[in-house]
N, CA and C atoms as a LAMMPS dump frame, in Angstrom:
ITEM: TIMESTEP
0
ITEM: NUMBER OF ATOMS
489
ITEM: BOX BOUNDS ff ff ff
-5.0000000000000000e+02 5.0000000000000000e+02
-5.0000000000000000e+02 5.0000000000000000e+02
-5.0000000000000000e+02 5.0000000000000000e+02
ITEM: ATOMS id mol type element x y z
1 1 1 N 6.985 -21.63 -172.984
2 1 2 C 5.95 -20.627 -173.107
3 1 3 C 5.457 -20.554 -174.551
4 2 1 N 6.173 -20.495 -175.221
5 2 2 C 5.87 -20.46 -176.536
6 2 3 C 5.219 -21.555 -177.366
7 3 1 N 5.614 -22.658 -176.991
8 3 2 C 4.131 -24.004 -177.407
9 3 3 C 3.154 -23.782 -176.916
10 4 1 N 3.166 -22.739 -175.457
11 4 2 C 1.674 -22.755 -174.808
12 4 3 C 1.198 -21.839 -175.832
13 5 1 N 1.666 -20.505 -176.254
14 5 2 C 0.559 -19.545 -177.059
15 5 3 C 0.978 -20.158 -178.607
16 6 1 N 1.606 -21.643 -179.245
17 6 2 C 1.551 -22.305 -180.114
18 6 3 C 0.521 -22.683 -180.516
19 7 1 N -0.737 -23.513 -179.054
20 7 2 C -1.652 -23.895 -179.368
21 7 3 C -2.895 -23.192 -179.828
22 8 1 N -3.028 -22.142 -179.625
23 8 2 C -3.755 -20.917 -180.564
24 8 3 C -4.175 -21.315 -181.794
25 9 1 N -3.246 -21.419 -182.382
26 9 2 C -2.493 -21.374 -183.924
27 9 3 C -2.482 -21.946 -184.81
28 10 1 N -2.932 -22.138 -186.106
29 10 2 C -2.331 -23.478 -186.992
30 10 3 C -0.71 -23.381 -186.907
31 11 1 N -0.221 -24.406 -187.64
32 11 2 C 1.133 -24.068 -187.754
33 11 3 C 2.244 -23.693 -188.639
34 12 1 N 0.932 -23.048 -189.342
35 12 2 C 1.366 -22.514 -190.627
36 12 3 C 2.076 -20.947 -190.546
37 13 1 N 1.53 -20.811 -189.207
38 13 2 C 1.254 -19.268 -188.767
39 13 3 C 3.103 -19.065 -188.421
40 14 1 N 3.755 -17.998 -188.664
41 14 2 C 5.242 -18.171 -188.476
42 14 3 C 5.226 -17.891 -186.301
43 15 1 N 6.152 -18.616 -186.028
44 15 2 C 6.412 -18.585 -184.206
45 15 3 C 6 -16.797 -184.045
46 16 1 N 6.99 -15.883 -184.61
47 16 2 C 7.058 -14.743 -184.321
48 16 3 C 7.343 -14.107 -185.545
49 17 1 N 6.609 -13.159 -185.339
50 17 2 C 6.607 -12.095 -186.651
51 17 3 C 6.049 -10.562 -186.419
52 18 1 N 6.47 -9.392 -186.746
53 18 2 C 6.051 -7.989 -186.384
54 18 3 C 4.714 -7.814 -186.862
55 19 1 N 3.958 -6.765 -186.524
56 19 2 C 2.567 -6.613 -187.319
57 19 3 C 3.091 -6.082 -188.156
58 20 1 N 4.145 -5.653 -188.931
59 20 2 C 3.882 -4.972 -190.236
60 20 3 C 4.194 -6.707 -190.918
61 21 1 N 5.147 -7.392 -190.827
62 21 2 C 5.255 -9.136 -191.39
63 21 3 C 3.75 -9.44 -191.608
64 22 1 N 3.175 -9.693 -190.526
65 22 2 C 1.59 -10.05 -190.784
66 22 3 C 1.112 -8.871 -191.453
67 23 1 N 0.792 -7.966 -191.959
68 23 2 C -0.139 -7.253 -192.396
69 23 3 C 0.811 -7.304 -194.159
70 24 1 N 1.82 -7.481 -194.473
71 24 2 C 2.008 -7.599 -195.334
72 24 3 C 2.461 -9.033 -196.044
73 25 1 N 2.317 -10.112 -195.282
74 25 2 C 2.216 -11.302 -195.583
75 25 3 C 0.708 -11.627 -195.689
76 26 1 N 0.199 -10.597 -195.839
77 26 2 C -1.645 -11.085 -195.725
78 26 3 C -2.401 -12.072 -194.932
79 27 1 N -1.711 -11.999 -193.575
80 27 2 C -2.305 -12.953 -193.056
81 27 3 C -3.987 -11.311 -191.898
82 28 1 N -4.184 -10.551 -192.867
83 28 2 C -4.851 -9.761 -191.7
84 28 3 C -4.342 -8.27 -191.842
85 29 1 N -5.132 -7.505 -191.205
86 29 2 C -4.625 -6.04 -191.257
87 29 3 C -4.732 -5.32 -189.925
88 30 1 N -4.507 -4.026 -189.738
89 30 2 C -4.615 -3.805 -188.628
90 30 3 C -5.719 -3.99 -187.419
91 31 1 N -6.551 -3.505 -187.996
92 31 2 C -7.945 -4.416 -187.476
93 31 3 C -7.946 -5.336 -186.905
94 32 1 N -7.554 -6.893 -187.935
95 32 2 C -7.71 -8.022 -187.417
96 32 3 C -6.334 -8.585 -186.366
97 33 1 N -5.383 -7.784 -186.256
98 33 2 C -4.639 -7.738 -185.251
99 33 3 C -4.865 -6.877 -183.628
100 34 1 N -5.775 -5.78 -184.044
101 34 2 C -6.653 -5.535 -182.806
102 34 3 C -7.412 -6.162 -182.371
103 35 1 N -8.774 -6.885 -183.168
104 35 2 C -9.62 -7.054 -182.881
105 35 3 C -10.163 -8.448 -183.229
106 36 1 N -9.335 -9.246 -184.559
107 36 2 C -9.48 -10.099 -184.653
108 36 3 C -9.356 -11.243 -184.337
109 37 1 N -7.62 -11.325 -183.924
110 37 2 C -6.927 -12.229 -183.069
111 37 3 C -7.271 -13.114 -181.485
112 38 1 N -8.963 -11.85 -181.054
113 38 2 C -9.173 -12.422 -180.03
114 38 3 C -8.713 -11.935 -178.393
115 39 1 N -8.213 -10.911 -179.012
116 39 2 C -7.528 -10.257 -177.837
117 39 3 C -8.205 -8.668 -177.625
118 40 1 N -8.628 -8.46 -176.463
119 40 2 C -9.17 -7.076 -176.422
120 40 3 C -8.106 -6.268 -176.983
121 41 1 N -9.07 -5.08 -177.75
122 41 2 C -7.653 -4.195 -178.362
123 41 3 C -7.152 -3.049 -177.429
124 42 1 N -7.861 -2.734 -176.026
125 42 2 C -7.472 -1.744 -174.709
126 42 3 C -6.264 -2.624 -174.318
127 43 1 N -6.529 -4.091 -174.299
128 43 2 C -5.167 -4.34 -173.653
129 43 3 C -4.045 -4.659 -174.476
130 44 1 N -4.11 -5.405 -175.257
131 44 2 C -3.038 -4.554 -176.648
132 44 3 C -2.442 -3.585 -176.837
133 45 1 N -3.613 -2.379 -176.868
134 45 2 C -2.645 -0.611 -176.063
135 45 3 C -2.221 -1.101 -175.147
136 46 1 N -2.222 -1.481 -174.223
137 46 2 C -1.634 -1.62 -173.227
138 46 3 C -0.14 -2.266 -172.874
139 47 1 N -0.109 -3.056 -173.815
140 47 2 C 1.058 -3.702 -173.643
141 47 3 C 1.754 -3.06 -174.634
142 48 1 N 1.129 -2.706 -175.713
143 48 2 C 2.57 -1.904 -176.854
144 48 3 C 2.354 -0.807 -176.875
145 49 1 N 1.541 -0.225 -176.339
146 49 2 C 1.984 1.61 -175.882
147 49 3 C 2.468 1.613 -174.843
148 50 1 N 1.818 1.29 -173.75
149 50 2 C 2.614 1.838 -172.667
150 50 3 C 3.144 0.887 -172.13
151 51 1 N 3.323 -0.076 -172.027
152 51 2 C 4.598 -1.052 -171.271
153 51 3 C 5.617 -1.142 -172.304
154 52 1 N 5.465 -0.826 -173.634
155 52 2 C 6.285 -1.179 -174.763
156 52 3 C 6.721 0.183 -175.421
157 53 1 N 6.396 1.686 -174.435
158 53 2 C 6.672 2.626 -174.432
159 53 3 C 7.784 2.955 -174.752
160 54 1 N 8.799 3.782 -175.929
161 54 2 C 10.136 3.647 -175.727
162 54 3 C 10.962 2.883 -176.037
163 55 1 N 10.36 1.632 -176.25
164 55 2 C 11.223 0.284 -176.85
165 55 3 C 11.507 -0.044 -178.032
166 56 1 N 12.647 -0.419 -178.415
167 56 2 C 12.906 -0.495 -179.919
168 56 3 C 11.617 -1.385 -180.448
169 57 1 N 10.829 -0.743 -181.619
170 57 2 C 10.174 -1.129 -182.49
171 57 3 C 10.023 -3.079 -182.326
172 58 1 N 11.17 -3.348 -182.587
173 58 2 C 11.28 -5.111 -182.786
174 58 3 C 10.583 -5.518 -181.409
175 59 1 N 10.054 -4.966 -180.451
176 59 2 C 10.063 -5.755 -178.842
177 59 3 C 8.751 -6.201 -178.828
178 60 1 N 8.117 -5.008 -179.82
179 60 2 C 6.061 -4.815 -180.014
180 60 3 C 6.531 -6.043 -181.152
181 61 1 N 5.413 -7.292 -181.313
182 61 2 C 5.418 -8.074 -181.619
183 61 3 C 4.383 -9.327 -181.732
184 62 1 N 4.646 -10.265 -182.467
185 62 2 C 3.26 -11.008 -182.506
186 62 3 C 3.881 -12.532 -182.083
187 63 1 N 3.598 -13.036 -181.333
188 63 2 C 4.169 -14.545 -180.794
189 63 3 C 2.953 -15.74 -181.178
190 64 1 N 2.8 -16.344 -182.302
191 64 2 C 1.934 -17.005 -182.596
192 64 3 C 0.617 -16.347 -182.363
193 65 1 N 1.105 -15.711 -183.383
194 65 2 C -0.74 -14.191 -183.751
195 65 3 C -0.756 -13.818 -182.329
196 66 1 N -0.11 -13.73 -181.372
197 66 2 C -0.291 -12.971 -180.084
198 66 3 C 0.332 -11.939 -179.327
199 67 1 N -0.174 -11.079 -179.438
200 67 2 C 0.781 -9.387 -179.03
201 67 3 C 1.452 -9.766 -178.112
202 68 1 N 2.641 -9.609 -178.289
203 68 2 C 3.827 -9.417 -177.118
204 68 3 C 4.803 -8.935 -176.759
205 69 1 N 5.541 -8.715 -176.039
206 69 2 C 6.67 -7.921 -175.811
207 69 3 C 7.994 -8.95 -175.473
208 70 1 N 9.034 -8.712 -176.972
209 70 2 C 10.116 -9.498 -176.648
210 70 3 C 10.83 -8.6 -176.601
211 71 1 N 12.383 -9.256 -175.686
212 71 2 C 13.552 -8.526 -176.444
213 71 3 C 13.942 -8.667 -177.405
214 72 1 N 14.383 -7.935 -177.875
215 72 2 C 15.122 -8.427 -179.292
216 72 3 C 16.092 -8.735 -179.339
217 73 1 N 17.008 -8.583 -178.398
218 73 2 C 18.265 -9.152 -177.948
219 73 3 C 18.485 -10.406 -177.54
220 74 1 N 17.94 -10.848 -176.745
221 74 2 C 18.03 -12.853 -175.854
222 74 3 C 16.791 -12.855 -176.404
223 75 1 N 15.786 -12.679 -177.006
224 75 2 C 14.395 -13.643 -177.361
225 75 3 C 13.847 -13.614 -176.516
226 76 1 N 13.768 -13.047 -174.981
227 76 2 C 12.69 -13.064 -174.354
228 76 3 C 11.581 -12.489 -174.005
229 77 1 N 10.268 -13.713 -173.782
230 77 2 C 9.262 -12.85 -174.257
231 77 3 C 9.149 -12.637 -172.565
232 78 1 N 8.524 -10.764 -172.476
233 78 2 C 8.593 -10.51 -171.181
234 78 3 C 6.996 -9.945 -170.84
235 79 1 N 5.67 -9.962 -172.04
236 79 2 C 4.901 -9.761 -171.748
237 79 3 C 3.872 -10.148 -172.622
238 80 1 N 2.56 -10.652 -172.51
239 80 2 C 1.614 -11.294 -173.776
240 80 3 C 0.173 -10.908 -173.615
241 81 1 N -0.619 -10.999 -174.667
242 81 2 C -1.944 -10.518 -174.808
243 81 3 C -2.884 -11.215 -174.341
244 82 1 N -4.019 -11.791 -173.832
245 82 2 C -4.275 -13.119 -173.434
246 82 3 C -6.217 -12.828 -173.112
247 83 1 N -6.568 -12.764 -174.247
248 83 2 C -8.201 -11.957 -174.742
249 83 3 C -8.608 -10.87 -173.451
250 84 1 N -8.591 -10.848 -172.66
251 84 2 C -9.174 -9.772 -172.064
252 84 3 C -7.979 -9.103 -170.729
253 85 1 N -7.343 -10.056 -170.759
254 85 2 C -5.842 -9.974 -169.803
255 85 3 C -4.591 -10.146 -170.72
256 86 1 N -3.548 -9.994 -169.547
257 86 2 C -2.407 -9.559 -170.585
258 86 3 C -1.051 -10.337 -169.015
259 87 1 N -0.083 -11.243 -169.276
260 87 2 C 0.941 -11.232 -167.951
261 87 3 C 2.074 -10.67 -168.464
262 88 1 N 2.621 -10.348 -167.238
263 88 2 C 4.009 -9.219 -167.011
264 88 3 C 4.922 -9.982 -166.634
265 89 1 N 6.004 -9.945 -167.169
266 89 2 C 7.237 -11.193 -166.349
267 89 3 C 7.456 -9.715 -165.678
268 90 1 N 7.897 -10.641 -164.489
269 90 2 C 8.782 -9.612 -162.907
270 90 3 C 10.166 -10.369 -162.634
271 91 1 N 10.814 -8.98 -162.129
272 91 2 C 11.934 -9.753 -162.295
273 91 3 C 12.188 -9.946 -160.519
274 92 1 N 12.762 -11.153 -160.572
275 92 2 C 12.747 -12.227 -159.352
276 92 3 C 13.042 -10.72 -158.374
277 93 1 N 13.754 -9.848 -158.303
278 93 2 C 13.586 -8.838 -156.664
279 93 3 C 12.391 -8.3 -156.469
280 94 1 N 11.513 -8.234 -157.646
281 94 2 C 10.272 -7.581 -157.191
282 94 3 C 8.727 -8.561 -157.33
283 95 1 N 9.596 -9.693 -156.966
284 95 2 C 8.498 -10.327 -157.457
285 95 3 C 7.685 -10.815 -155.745
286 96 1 N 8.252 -10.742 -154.767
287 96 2 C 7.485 -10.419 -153.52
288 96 3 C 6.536 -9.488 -153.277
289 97 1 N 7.091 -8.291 -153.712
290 97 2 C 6.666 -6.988 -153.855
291 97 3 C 5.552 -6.965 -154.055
292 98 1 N 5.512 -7.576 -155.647
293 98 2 C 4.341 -7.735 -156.61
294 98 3 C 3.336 -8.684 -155.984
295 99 1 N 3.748 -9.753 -155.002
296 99 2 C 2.419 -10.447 -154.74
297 99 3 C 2.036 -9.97 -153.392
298 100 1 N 2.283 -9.17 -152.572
299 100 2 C 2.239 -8.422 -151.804
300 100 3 C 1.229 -7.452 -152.081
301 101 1 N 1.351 -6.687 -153.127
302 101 2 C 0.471 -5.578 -153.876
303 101 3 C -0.931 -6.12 -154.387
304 102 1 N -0.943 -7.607 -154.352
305 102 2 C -2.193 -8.005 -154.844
306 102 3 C -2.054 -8.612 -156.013
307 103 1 N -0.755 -8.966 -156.897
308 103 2 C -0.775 -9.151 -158.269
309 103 3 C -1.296 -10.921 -158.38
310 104 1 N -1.121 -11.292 -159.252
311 104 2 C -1.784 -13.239 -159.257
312 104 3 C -0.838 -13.227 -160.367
313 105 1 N -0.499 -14.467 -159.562
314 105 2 C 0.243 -15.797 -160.451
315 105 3 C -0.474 -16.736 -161.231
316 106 1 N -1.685 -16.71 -161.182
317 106 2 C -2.435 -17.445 -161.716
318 106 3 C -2.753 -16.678 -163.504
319 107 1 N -2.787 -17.829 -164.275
320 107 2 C -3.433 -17.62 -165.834
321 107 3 C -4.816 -17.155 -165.627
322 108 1 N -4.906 -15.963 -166.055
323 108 2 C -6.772 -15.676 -165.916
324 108 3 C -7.245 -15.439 -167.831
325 109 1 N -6.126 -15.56 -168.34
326 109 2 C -6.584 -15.331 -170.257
327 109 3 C -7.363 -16.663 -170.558
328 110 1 N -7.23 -16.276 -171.847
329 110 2 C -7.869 -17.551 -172.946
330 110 3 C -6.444 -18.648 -173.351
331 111 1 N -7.06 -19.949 -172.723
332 111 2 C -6.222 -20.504 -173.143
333 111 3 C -7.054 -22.112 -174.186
334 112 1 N -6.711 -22.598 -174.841
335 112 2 C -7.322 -23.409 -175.696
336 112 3 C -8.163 -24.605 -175.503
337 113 1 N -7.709 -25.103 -174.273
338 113 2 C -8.213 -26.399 -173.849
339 113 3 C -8.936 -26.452 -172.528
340 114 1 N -10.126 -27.468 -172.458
341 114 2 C -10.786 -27.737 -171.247
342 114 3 C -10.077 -27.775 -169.938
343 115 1 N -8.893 -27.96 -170.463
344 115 2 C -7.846 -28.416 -168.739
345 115 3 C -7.832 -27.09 -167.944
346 116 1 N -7.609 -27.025 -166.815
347 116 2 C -6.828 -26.117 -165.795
348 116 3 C -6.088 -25.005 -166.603
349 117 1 N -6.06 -23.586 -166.164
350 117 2 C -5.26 -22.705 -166.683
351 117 3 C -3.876 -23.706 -166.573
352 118 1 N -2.616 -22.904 -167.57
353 118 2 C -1.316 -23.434 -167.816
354 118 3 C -0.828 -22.468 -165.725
355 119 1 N -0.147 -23.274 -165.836
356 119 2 C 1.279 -22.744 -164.666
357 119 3 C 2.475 -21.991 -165.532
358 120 1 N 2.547 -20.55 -165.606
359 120 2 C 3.24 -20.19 -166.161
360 120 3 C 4.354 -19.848 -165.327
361 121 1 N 4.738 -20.415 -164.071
362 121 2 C 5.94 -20.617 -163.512
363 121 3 C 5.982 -18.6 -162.307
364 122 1 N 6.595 -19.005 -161.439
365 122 2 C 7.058 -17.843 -160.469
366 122 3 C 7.308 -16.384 -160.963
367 123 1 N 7.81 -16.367 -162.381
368 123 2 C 7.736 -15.049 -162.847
369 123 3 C 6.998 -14.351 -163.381
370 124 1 N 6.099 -15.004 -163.578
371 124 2 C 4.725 -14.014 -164.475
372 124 3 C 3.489 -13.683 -163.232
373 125 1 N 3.091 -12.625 -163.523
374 125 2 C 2.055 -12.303 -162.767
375 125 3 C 1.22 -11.72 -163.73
376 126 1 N -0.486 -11.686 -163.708
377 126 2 C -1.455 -11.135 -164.261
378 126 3 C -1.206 -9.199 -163.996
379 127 1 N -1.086 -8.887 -165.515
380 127 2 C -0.822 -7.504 -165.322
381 127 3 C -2.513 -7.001 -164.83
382 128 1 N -2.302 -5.57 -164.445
383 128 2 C -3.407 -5.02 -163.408
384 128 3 C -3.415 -3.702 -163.77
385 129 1 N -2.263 -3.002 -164.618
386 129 2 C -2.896 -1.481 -165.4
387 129 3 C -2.062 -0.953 -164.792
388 130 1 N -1.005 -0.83 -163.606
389 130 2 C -0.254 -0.108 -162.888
390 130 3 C 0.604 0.275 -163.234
391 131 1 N 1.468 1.787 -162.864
392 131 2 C 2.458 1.999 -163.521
393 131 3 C 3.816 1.274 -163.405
394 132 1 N 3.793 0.493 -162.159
395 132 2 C 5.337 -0.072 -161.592
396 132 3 C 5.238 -1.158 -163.091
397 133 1 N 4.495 -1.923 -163.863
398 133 2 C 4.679 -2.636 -164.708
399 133 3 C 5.694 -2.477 -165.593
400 134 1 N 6.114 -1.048 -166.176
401 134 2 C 6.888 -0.642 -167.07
402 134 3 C 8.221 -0.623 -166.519
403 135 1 N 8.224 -1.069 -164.908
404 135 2 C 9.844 -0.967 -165.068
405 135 3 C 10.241 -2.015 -164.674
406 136 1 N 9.046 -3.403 -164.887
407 136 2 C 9.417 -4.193 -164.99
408 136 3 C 9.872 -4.829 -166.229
409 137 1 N 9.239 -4.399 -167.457
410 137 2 C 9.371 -4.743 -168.579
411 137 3 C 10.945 -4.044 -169.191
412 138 1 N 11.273 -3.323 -168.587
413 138 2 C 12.667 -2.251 -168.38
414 138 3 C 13.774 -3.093 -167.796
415 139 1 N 13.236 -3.916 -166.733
416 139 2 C 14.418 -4.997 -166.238
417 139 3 C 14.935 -5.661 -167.661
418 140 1 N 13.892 -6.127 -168.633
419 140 2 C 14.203 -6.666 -169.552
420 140 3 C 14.74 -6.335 -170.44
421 141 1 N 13.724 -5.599 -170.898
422 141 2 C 14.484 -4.656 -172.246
423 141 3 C 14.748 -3.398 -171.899
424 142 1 N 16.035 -2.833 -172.689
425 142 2 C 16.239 -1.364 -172.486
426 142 3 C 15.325 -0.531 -173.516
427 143 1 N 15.167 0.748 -172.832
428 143 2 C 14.826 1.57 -174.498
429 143 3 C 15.516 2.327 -174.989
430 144 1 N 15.445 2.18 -176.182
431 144 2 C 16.293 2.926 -177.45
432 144 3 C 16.505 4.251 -177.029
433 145 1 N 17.877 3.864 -177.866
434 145 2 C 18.714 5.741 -177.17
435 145 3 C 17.964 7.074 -177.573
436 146 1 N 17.191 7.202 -179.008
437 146 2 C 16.418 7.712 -179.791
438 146 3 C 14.924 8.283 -178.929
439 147 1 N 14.338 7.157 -178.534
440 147 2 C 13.578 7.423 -177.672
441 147 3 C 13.31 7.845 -175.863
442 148 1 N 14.657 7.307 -175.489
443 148 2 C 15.555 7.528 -174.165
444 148 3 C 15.378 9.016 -173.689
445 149 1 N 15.931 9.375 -174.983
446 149 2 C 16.308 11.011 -174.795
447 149 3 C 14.873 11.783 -175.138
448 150 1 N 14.028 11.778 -175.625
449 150 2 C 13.264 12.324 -176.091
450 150 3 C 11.976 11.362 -175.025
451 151 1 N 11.479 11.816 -173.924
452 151 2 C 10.719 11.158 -172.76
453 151 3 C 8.996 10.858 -173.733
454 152 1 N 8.61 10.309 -173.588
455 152 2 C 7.139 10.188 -173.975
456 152 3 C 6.714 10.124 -175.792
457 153 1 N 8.203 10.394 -176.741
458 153 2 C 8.038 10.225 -177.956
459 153 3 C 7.744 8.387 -178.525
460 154 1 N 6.469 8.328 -178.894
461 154 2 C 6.143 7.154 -179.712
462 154 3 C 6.861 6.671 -180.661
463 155 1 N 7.322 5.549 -180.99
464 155 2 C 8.033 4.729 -181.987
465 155 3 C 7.041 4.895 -183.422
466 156 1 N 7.449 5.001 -184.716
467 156 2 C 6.628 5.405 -185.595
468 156 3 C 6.414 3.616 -185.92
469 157 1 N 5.357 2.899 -185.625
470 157 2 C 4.833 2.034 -186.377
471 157 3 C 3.405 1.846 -186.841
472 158 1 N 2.911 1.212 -187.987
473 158 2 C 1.984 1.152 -188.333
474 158 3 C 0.721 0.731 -187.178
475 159 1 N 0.347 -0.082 -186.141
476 159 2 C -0.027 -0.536 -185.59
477 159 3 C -0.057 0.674 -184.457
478 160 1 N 0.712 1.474 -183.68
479 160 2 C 0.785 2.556 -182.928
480 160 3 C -0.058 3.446 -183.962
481 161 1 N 0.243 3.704 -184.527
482 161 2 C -0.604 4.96 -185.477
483 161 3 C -2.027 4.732 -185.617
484 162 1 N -1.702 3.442 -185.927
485 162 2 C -3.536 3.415 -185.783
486 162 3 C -4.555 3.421 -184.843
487 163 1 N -3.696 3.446 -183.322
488 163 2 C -4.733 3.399 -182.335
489 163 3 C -4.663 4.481 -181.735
């Protein structure tokens, strides 16, 4: 997955890095991580407010300049920005469910080359705005005890604050 949102990129650009890394490595500021990168900035909220709701700080993230949601624990990335769309990994019990409900397996983002969207394999589905998304991203990562307890409190980062 990660050579696929590689090709984006020069390769100068580090694999993964937080928006505060990029905004203080000067590669860009908040702005150009909303808006510059190419990625609508509604779905950006989308993936690091509310699917990334609750989650330790490290999970909101940039995967070759591309918003995503890792763990920070095993490295996996469980959700990505993709210019006007965004996919959700599901975890294999609900992943009937999910195509049942209407969700697609299919790549509908920006991807670099003339070829065929990529096959991003049985677990990803095109996110769709719904709330069941967040507890899929929950299969993955837990959220912080800090925020656990305290229901609907925002993680203080630069990038949240600004939107």
């Amino acid at each position: 997955m990660s050579l696929f949102l590689r090709q984006r990129v020069v390769d100068t650009l580090p694999l993964l890095m937080s928006p505060e890394e990029f905004i203080r490595d000067g590669y860009g500021d908040e702005e150009t991580i909303m808006v510059g990168l190419g990625h609508h900035p509604e779905v950006t909220a989308r993936v690091w407010d509310v699917l990334g709701e609750g989650l330790p700080d490290s999970a909101c993230t940039l995967v070759s300049a591309t918003p995503a949601l890792v763990d920070p624990v095993s490295g996996r990335l469980v959700a990505f920005v993709s210019g006007t769309a965004y996919m959700v990994r599901v975890p294999e019990t609900e992943r009937a469910t999910a195509l049942t409900a209407g969700y697609r397996q299919e790549f509908g983002g920006c991807w670099p080359s003339e070829d065929a969207p990529p096959d991003l394999g049985p677990d990803w589905v095109e996110g769709q705005f719904q709330a069941v998304e967040q507890s899929w991203v929950r299969a993955f990562i837990a959220p912080t005890e800090a925020t656990a307890a305290e229901p609907g409190a925002a993680p203080d980062t630069a990038i949240r604050s600004a939107l």
